[in-house]
Residue, then its C-alpha position, 0 to 999 in steps of 0.5 A: x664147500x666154501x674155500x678159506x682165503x688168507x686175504x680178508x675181502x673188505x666186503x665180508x663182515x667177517x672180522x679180523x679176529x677170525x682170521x687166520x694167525x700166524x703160525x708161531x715157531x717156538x724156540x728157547x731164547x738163551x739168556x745169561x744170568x742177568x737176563x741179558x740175550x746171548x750172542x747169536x740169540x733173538x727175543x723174536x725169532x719168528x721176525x716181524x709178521x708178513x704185513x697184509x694189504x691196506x685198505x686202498x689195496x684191498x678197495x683197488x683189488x676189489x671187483x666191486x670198487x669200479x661200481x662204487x667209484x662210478x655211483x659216486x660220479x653218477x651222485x655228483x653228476x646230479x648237481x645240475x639237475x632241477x632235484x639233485x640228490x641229497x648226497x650230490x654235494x658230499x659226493x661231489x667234494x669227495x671226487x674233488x678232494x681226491x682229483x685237486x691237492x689240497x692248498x697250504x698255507x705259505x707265508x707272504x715276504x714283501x721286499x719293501x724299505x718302507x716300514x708304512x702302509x702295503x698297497x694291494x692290487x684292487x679288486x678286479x670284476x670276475x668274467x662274466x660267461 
């Protein structure tokens, strides 16, 4: 007999509507005449529901996500070889997006009286190995 987990496993194809709600408390909400909520009373006297594991928790907190993480690796490894893999790039740029921040653009201010022309440093040769 399968047993019912309250945490949705983000390898299931079971979907989130299934799973299972949240036990609602009913409870009279006073109002004055007007409308208005009466002291010591609440629209929401169940509070905000508990918030459940994001993705990357339930990636983490997966048994299968070091396979994944390692088959990645193991795609992008490929690029050196005479046929790499076809997703070798794409596996590749995904590692260094999550290992290198990503580059902002920031502004230049060059302290300078002149008002006429910038000279910048020339080009040099890139090391060759």
């Amino acid at each position: 007999m399968p047993t019912l987990t309250k945490e949705l496993d983000i390898s299931s194809n079971t979907p989130p509507d299934e799973r299972e709600p949240v036990k609602q408390v009913s409870k009279v909400v006073e109002r004055d005449p007007r409308g208005r909520l009466l002291p010591g009373s609440t629209a929401n006297p169940n509070g905000r529901p508990p918030a459940g594991k994001t993705i990357v928790e339930k990636f983490r907190d997966n048994p299968g996500a070091q396979a994944v993480i390692n088959k990645l690796y193991a795609v992008a490894n490929t690029l050196d070889e005479a046929k790499p893999h076809k997703d070798a790039i794409a596996a590749a740029k995904l590692i260094f997006s999550a290992l290198v921040p990503g580059l902002k653009a920031s502004e230049l201010h060059i302290d300078s009286d002149d008002r006429g022309f910038v000279l910048l440093p020339s080009l040099e040769e890139p090391d060759k190995e």
